[in-house]
N, C-alpha and C positions, 0 to 999 in steps of 0.2 A: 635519549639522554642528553643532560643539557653539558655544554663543555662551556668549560671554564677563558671568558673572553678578557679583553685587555684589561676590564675593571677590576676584574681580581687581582690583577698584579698591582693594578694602579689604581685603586677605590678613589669616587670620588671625595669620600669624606677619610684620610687616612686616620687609620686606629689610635688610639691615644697609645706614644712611643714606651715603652719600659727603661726605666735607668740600668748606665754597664754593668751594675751590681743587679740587676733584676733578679728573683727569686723566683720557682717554681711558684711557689705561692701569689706572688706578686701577676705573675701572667692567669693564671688560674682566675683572678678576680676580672681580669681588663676580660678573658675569652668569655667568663659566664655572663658579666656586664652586657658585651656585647650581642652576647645569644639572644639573653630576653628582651633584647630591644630587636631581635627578628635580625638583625645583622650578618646574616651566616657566614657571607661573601668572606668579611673583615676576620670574621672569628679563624677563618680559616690561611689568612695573612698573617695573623699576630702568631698562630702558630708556627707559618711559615720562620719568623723572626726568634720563636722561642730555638728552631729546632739550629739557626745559625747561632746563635748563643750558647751553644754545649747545654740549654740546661732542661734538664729529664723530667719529662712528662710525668704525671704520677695517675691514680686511678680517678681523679677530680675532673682532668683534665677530656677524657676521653669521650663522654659523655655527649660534651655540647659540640665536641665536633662527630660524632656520628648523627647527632640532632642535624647539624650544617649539610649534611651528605644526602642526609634524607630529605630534605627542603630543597636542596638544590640538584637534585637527581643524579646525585654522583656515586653513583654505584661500585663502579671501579676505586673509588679514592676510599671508603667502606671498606672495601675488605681491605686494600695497605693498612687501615688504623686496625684491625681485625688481627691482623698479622703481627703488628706492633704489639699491640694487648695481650697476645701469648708470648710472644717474645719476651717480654719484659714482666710477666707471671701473674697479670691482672684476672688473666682471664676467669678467675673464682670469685672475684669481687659482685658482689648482688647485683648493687647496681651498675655497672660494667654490663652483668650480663643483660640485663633488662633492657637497657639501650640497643646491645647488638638483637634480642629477640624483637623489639620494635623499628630497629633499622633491615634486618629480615621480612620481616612483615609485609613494612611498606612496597618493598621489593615484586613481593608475592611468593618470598622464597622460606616457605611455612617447614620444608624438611631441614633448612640448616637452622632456622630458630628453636626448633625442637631438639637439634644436637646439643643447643649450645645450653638449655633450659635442662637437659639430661644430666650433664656433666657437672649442674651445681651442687656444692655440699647442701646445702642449708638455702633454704627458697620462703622467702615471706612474701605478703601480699602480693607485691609490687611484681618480680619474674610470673608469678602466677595469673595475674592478671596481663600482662604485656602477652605470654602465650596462647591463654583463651581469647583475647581480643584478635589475635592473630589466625587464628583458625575461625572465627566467627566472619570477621570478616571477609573470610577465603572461601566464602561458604559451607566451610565445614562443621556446621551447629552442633550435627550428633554427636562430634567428636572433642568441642568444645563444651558443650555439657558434660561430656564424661571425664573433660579436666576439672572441671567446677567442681563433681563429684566428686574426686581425690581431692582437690583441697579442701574441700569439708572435711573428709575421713582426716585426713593430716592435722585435722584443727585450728586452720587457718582459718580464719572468717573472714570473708568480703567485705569492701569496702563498697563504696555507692558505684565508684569510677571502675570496679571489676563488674557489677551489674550491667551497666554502661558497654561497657566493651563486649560482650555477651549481644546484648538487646542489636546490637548496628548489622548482623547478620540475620537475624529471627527473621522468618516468615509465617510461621506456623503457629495457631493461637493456644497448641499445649505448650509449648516452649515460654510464650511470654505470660502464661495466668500461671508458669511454674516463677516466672524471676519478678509478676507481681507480688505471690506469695512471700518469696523471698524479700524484696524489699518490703513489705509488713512486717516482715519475720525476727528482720533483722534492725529495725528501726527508722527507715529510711524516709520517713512518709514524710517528713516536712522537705529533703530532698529533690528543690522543684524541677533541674535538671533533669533527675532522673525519671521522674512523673514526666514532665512533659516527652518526655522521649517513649516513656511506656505507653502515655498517650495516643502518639503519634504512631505507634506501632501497633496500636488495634485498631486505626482509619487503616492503615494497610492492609490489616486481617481481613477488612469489610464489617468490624464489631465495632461500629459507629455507636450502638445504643451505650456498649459497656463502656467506651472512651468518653461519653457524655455524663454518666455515671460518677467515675473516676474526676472529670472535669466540674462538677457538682462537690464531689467531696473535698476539693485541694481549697485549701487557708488563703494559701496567695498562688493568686494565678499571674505569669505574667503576657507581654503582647503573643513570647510563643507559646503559652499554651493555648491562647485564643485561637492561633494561628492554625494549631495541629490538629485542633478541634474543627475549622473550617474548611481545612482539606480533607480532612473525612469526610465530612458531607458531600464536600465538592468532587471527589470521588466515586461518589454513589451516584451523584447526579442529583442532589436531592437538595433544589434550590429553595425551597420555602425554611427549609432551616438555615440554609447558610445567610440569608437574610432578614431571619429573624436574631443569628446572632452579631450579623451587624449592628443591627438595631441595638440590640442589648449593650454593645460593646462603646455604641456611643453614648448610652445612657450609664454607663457607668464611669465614662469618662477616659477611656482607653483611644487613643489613636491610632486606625490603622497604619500599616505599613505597607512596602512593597509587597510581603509575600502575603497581607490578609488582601489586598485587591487583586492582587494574580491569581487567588484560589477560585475569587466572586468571578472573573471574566472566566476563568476556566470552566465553572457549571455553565456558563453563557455557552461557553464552546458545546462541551460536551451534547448539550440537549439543542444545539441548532437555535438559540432562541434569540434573533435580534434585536429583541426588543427593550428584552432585559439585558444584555451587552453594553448598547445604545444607555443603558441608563446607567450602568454601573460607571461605563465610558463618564457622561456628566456629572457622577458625584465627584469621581478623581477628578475633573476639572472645577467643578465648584469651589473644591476643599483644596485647592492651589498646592497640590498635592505633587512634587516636581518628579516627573515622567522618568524611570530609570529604562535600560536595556531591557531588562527582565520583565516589568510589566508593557512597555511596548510590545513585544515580542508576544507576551499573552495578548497583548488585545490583538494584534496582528493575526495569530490565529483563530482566535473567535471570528473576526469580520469574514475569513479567508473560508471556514467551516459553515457560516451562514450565505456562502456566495456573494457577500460584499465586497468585492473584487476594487473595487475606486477606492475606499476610506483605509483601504486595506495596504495599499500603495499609497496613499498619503502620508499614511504616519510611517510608513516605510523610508521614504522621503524626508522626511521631517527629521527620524532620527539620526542625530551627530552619527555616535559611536556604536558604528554595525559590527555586530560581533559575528564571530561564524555561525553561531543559533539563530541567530536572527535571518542573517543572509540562508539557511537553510530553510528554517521555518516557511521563509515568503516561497521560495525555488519549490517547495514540498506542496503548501496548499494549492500555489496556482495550477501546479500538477493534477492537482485533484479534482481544481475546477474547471477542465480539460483546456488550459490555456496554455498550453507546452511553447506554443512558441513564447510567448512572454517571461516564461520560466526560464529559459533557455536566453534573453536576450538579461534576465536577474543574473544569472550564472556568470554571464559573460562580463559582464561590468564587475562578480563579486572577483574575479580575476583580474582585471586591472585595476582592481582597488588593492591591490596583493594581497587581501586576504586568504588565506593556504585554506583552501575546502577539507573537509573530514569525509570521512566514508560515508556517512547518510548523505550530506552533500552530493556527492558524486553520485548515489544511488536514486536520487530525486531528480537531476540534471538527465542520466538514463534512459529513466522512465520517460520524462519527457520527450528524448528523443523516440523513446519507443512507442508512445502517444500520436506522435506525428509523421511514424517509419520513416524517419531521416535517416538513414545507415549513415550518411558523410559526418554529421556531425556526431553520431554515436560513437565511431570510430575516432573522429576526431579527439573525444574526450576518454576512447583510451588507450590511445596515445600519450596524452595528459598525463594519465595513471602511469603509464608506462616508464616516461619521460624523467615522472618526479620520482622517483620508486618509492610511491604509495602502497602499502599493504591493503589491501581490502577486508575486511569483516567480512563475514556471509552473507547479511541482506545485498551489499553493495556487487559480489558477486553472482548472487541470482537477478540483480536487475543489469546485469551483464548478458546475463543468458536468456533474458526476456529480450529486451530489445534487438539483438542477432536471431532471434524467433520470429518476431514480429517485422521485421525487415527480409525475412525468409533467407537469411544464411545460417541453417540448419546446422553446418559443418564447421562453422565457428562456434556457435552455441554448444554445441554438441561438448567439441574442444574444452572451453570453457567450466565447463558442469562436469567433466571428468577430472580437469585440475583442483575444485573443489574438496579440501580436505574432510572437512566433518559436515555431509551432505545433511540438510534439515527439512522437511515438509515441503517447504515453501520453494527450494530446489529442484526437487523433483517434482513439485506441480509445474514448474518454470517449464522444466525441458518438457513432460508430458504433454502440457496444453501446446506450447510449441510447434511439437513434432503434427499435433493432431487437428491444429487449427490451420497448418501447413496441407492440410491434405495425404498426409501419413500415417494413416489410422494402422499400420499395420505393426510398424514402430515404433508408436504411442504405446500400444500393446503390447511390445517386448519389455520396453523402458517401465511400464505398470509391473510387468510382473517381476523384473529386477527391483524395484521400487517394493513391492511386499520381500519378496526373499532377504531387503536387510532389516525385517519387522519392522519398516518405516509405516505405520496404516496410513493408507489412504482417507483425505475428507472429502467434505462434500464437493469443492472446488476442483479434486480430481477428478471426479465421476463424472462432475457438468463439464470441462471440457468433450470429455471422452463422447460423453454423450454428443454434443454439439459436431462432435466429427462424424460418429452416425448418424446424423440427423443429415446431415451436408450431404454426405455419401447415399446416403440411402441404406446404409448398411442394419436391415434388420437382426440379422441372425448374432453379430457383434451387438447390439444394442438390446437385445434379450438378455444374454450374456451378463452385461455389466445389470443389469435391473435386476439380475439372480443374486449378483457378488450384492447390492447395494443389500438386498432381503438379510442375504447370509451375515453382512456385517453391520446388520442395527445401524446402520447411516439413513433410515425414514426411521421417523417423519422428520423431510426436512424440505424447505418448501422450492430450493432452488434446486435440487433434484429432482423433486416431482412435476416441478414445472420441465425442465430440461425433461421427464420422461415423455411428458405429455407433446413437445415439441417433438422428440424422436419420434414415438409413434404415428403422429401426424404425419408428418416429413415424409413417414415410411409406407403410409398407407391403409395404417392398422388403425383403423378412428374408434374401433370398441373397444379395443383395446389401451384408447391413450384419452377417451371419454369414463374408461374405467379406474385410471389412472389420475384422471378430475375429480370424478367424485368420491374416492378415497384418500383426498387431501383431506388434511386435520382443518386446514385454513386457506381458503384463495384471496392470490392479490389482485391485482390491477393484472400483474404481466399473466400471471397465470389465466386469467378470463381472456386475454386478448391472444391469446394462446390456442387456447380450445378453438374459442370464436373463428380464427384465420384459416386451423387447420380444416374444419366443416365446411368454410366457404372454398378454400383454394381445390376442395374437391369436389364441387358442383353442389354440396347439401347447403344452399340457403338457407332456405325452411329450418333447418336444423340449426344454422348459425346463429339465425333472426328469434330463434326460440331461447338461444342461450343470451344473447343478448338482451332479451327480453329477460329473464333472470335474473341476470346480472344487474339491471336498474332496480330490479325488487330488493337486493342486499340490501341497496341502503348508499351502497358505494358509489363514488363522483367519475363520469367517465372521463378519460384523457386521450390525447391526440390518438396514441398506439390504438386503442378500444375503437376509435370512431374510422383510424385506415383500416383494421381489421373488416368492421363490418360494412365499410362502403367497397373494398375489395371483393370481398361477396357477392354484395348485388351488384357490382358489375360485372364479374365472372359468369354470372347467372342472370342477366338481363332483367335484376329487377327495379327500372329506371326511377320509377316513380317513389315507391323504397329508401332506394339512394339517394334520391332530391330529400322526399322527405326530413332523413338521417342529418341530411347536409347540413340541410335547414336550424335545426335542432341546435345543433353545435354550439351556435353563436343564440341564437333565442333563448335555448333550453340551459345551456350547460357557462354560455359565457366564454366559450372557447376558440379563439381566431382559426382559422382553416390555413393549415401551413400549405406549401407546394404540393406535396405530396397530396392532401386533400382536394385539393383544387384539381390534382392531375388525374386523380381517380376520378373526379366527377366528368372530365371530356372523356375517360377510356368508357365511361358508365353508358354517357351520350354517342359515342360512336360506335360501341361495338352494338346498339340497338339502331345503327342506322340513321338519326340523327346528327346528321354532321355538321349542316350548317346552321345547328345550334350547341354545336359543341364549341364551334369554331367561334357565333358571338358570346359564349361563355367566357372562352378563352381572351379574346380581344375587352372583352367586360371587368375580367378579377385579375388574370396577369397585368402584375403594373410593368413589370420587364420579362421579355425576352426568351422563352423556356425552349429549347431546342430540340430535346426528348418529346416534349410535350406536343411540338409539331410536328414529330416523327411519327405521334398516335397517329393525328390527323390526316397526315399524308398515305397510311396505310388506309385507314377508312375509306379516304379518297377513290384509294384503289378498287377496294372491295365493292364502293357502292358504285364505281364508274363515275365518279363527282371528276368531269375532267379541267372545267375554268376553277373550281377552288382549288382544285390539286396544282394548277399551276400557279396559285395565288400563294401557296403554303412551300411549294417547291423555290421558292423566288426567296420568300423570308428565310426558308435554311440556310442558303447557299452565301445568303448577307450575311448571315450572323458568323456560317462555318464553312466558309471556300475550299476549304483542305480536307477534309474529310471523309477518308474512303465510302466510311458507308452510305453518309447521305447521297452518293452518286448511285451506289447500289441497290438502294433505296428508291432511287429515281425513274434507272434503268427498270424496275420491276413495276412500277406505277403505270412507265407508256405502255411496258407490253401487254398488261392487263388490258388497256385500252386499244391494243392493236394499233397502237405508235411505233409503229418503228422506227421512221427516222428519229423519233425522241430516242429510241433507245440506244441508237447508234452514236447519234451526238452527247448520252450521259457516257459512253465508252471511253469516247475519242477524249473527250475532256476529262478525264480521267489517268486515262495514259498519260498526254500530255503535260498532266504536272506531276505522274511519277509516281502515283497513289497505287497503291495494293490491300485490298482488306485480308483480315485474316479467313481463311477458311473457316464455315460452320464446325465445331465438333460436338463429342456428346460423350459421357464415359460411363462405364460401368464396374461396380466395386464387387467383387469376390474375392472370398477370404481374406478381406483388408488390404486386395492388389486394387490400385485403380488404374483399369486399361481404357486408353483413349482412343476415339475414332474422329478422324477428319471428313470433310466431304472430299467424295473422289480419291480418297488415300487407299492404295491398294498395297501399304508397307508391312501389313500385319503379319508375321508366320500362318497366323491360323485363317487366313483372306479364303479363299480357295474353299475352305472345309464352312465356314460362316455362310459364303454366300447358296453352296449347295442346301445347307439346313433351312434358310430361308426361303429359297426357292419351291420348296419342297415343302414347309407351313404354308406358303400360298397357295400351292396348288390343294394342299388340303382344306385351306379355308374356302377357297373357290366352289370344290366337292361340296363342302358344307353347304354354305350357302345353296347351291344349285339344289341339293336333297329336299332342304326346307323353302325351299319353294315351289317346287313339284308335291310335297305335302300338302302345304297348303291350296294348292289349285284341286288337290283331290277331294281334298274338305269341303 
């Protein structure tokens, strides 16, 4: 609420004074004077002066200062004049009341506008309409209609501006083909206000054809009804008309505006298309068309939605007067275009520019943090929250409870998502994926099934996390489970689930079952082929990979980096070198595609683990332009494997330069002489190890039952159940030992 600062006492422009003999009447003129010149401030000065002059407000008066209350968001000063109006027995007077039912309104306080609309004797247009606008806008259509309807039966007939007040809530296209009707009905048609707004209210519905219709049949159109018509389309997405009615609108002599160019960058946005952006961008600079907030801020978004990240921060730059949409806008897309730190360093500046951030703000800011698991600065900004006592929205609060997830403080998140008053979809996918991307699949799963118990349904985005934590785990018997709930609850076909099953079952072990799972997709993408493809190779079926891969070029479809690791992973798992030279090849010949790290590093794991080393090695010295550490790490195993003992100390030299401190690479080292029966090497990777104070972690390995995941270290004998494991094991060996021994005493008798 806005409170009343020294101008009001002291305006700078003070009111035109009333003479000692001043008349009710007399101030009555100077307060309405003032209103309609938007003056509310003063209007509510001159009163001050009438009320020190003994002289009595009458029903004339009240009006323009509840008009002044509601413009300047003084709530509290409202009901004193509220107070006063019964007091002094206005309160039957029509117009009187109509004020208070639109100064209610505004408020959002739809139950005392209807007291006061109750209590009238005698009710014309005007209360009648101030009510239904009032509920229209409150969202309550059905119940504003069924005002409409009593004033009909009452035989009141509407005016244009009660259709109006109606129309500004409508979502639903019974509701506005009923108050088209009406306005036909009742004469309104040259009414261009009202038309363009009925306009504009069937691009909402998505009934673009009928608004084009309606847009055809009106006498005079003016720039809004161009306008309402171009966001319709622009809505759809359906750029060949929005610029066909450009066209039109300059052949007929009409000049755009801010809002017809904001609509034309908008379809740019929408559909990703830079090109036409890029050109809408040059008409408004052609046509010396002078740049406001609003349409910067669209084209900022278009550039930021096509990953033009430079032009995008220029005119960012460029513009004067950043508004908070604006400083959101830029904070939100960089977010998208996974540049969080840069988002984040927008933020910081939109704060020392004191601009006061909003709730989407601070929810883009968030996520950035949550982008980059910064916990210090996530924290830091809510603190901010904290600090300013900012109220948050719900989106701003589930990206609250993301970034404490994704930073893995569970128990803040947690905290957070239960303070949440009216929990929404988006909420509870927050804390589920959370808990489940945390490695807490068993949590995930309580929180899922509180999550249905308040008929919240689950979508596709729940299921794929869930899945995604089966998949990590290995938890088949939970990822049956939720592929049953998906069947049960019609969430297939849908392709980022079935993809996600396909990687569960993979993951899991079950290839016919997540091969079956492939070919009863409606539609495969790119991730879904590269999917399949991975999961065949990561378990020895080449052949089988190299056959879906071969498939997958018959689509039709272009492959991408993902498709080309998947299948060069393969044939290196499965040593098929020549294969994966080929593939390699391919890439850049066939496809036009650079070989990232990753590809390059597959093709030395390709060359070494066939033995190959010291041509993996001038592979490596050939396409690394800098320095890969991991990638020497391949080598230096090979090294081991094949007994390569001067390359391995050639490769052992270049680690230790790059990463002096590094537990493993010592242990890594130590394991390279022993293989070669070095021992003093191995004693000297020891000692120099100690020496600077290095510990690696212990090997582990874990295993998930019933959504527990229990962990095992090397050499760790902390387990309760140690004792009873190692007997059971002891005891499969000796039985695989029997085994073996049987079948081959079989076979000698064969």
């Amino acid at each position: 609420m806005k409170k009343l600062n020294g101008s009001f006492l002291n305006p700078l422009r003070p009111p035109p004074q009333p003479s000692p003999t001043a008349t009710t009447h007399t101030f009555n003129a100077i307060i309405n004077r003032l209103s309609s010149q938007g003056s509310h401030q003063e209007v509510l000065v001159t009163y001050s002066s009438m009320l020190r002059t003994n002289t009595p407000p009458d029903t004339y008066t009240f009006p323009n200062l509840l008009k002044a209350c509601t413009s300047l968001n003084l709530f509290p000063f409202g009901l004193s004049f509220h107070q006063c109006i019964v007091v002094n027995g206005f309160s039957l007077d029509a117009y009187i009341a109509s004020s208070l039912i639109n100064f209610y309104a505004k408020f959002g306080h739809a139950q005392n506008a209807r007291k006061v609309f109750d209590v009238m004797p005698e009710r014309n247009v005007v209360p009648w309409t101030s009510i239904i606008g009032c509920y229209s806008r409150a969202g309550n259509v059905g119940i504003a209609f069924d005002m409409f309807c009593d004033m009909r039966r009452e035989g009141i007939q509407p005016s244009s501006v009660t259709l109006l007040s109606l129309l500004s809530g409508v979502t639903e296209l019974t509701y506005l083909q009923c108050l088209h009707g009406c306005a036909v009905l009742y004469g309104f048609e040259s009414d261009i206000t009202l038309l363009n707004s009925i306009l504009n209210v069937y691009g909402k519905c998505g009934r673009v054809e009928d608004a084009r219709d309606l847009f055809e049949y009106m006498d005079g159109r003016d720039i809004v009804s161009w306008n309402s018509l171009i966001s319709g389309y622009s809505q759809t997405g359906n750029i060949r008309d929005v610029f066909q009615l450009l066209r039109k609108m300059r052949v007929e002599g009409i000049l755009p505006d801010k809002q017809t160019y904001a609509s034309a960058v908008s379809v740019a946005a929408t559909q990703s298309d830079l090109k036409l952006g890029k050109s809408v961008h040059g008409q408004i600079l052609r046509t010396g068309f002078e740049l406001d907030t609003h349409v910067e801020t669209a084209l900022i978004v278009m550039y930021l939605k096509c990953s033009n990240i430079d032009i995008a921060i220029q005119i960012f730059e460029r513009t004067a007067n950043k508004d908070v949409v604006l400083w959101t806008a830029v904070i939100s897309g960089l977010v998208q275009n996974d540049s969080g730190d840069r988002a984040l360093n927008i933020f910081s500046r939109m704060l020392q520019s004191r601009t006061e951030p909003s709730s989407a703000t601070i929810a883009s800011a968030l996520a950035a943090c949550a982008q980059l698991g910064s916990l210090d600065l996530g924290t830091s900004i809510h603190g901010y929250v904290l600090r300013q006592g900012m109220r948050l929205d719900i989106p701003a609060q589930n990206s609250l409870v993301s970034m404490y997830a994704k930073c893995a403080r569970l128990e803040h998140s947690r905290a957070i998502f239960e303070r949440i008053g009216k929990r929404d979809l988006v909420s509870w996918n927050a804390i589920v994926a959370g808990y489940a991307q945390n490695g807490h699949l068993r949590e995930a799963l309580v929180l899922f099934s509180e999550m249905r118990a308040t008929l919240q349904k689950p979508d596709s985005l729940t299921v794929v996390s869930l899945l995604q934590a089966c998949a990590s785990l290995g938890a088949l018997h939970q990822g049956k489970w939720i592929h049953n709930f998906t069947m049960r609850s019609c969430l297939r076909p849908c392709i980022l689930i079935d993809t996600a099953l396909v990687d569960m079952y993979s993951k899991c072990g079950d290839l016919d079952r997540a091969h079956k799972c492939f070919v009863e997709m409606s539609n495969q993408d790119l991730v879904s082929w590269s999917t399949i493809i991975s999961g065949y190779g990561c378990h020895g079926k080449a052949e089988t990979a190299l056959r879906m891969y071969s498939e997958f070029l018959h689509t039709g479809m272009k492959p991408n980096h993902v498709i080309f690791l998947s299948i060069l992973s393969a044939c290196s798992h499965n040593g098929l070198v020549n294969t994966g030279l080929s593939i390699y090849q391919s890439m850049t010949e066939d496809f036009g595609i650079a070989p990232s790290l990753e590809h390059r590093a597959c093709v030395v794991d390709l060359l070494s683990r066939a033995g190959r080393v010291e041509e993996a090695y001038d592979f490596y010295k050939r396409v690394f332009q800098e320095p890969a550490v991991d990638v020497l790490g391949i080598l230096l195993d090979a090294c081991r494997t094949k007994g390569n003992e001067e390359l391995g100390n050639i490769i052992a030299e270049e680690i230790f330069t790059l990463r002096p401190v590094d537990a493993g690479n010592y242990v890594q080292l130590a394991h390279s002489y022993a293989s070669m029966n070095r021992w003093d090497g191995v004693g000297e990777a020891w000692t120099q190890m100690r020496s600077l104070g290095l510990k690696k972690l212990p090997g582990w390995s874990f295993i998930e039952l019933h959504g527990t995941v229990t962990t095992f270290f090397t050499d760790h004998n902390t387990n309760p159940q140690y004792d009873d494991m190692v007997s059971i094991l002891k005891m499969l060996s000796w039985e695989m030992s029997k085994s073996s021994i049987d079948f081959i005493n079989q076979t000698v008798d064969c």
